[in-house]
N, C-alpha and C positions, 0 to 999 in steps of 0.2 A: 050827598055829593052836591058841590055846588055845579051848578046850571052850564058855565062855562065849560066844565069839565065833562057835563054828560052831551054838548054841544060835539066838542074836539071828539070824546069817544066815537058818535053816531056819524061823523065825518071820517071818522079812519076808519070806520066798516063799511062806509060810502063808495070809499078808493079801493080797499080791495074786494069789494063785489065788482066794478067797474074792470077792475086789475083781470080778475077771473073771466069776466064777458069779452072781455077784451081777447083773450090766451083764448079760446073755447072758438070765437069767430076765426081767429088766426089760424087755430088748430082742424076745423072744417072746411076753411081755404085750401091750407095744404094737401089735406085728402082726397078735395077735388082734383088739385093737381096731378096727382098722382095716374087720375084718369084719363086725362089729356096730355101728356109729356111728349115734348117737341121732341125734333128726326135727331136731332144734335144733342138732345137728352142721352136717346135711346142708344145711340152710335155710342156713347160715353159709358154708358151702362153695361152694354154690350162686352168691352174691353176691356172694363172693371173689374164683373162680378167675373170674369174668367181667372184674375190674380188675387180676389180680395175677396174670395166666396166666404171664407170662415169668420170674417172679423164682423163686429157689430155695427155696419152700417145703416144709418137710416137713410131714405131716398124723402126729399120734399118737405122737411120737419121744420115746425119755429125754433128759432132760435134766438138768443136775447129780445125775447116779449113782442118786437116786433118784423122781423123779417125771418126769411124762409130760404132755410139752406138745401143748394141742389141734393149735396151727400154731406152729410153731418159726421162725424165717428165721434162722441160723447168720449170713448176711453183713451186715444190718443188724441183726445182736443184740435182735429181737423176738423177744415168745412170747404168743399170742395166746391165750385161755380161754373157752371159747362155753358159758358158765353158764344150765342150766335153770333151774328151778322149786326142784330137788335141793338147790341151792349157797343158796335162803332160811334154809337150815335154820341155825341158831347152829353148830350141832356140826361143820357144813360150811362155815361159814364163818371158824372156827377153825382147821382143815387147808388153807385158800385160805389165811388171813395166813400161815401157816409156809411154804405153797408160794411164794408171793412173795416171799416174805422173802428165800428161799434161790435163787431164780431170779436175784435182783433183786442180791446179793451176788456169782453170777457174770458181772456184769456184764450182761444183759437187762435190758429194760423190759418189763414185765408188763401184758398190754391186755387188761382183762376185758369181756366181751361179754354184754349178756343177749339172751337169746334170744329168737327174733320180735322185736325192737324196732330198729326201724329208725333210730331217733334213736343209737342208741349204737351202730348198725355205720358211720354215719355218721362218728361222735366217732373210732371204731377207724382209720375210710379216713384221717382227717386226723392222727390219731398218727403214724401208719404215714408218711407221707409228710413229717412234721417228723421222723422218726427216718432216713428215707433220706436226706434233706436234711445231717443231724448229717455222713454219714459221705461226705460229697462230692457224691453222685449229684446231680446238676444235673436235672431234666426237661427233656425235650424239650417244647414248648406244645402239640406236634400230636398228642401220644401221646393215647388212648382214656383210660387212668387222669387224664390234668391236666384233660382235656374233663369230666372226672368231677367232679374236686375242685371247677372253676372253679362248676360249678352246684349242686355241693355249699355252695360259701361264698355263695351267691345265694340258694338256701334257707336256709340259717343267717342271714343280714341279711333275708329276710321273715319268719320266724318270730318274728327279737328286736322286728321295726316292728310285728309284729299282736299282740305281747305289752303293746310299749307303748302303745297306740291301748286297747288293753281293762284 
């Protein structure tokens, strides 16, 4: 083999050992995570796993090589973001557009959440179930999550009636 060629080879096994150390740092980041998750996490989680116990959620995972999503679900391509107080700040919400951005080109939908606000874990439950919807899952009427939704869409049509009454 000429020299050139075993140069490029020893270079492309360079990047993905590099590629791997990289994933492996990122992937012991997250875990740490896991052990310290903020009140605004935990509030979201809380709420969550009471409608979403069976589905394949991950809590704190990488995702595309370099950032780290709140709740991930791999089978219906969500990535869910439980934004405190922290994510008001411009500078932070300049590293969110990048984080979408790039979530949202591997093919996820990006569902950002503010924290305590029960209007937008609301908005979240109902994305969520037009995005499982997208990828076939049919619901069952009798499941606990559709009992959810149905009175979920029955607040949503009182809130728009007392919006227009006032």
């Amino acid at each position: 083999m000429r020299r050139s060629t075993i140069k490029a080879l020893e270079k492309a096994k360079k990047r993905k050992l590099k590629k791997k150390l990289k994933e492996a740092r990122l992937e012991r980041f997250a875990s740490k995570l896991n052990d310290k998750v903020p009140k605004s996490e935990i509030w979201f989680k809380e709420l969550y796993t009471q409608h979403f116990i069976h589905f394949e959620d991950q809590f704190n995972v990488p995702i595309c090589g370099k950032y780290i999503g709140d709740i991930v679900n791999r089978q219906f391509k969500y990535v869910i973001e439980i934004d405190g107080s922290y994510h008001d700040r411009d500078d932070q919400k300049a590293k969110d557009f990048y984080k979408d951005l790039a979530i949202k080109k591997s093919g996820y939908i990006v569902i950002r959440v503010k924290a305590y606000d029960r209007l937008s874990y609301l908005e979240c439950i109902s994305r969520i179930k037009i995005q499982r919807e997208k990828f076939g899952l049919k619901s069952n009427p009798t499941t606990k999550f559709d009992e959810f939704i149905r009175g979920v869409q029955e607040v949503a049509w009182l809130l728009n009636t007392l919006t227009l009454i006032i």
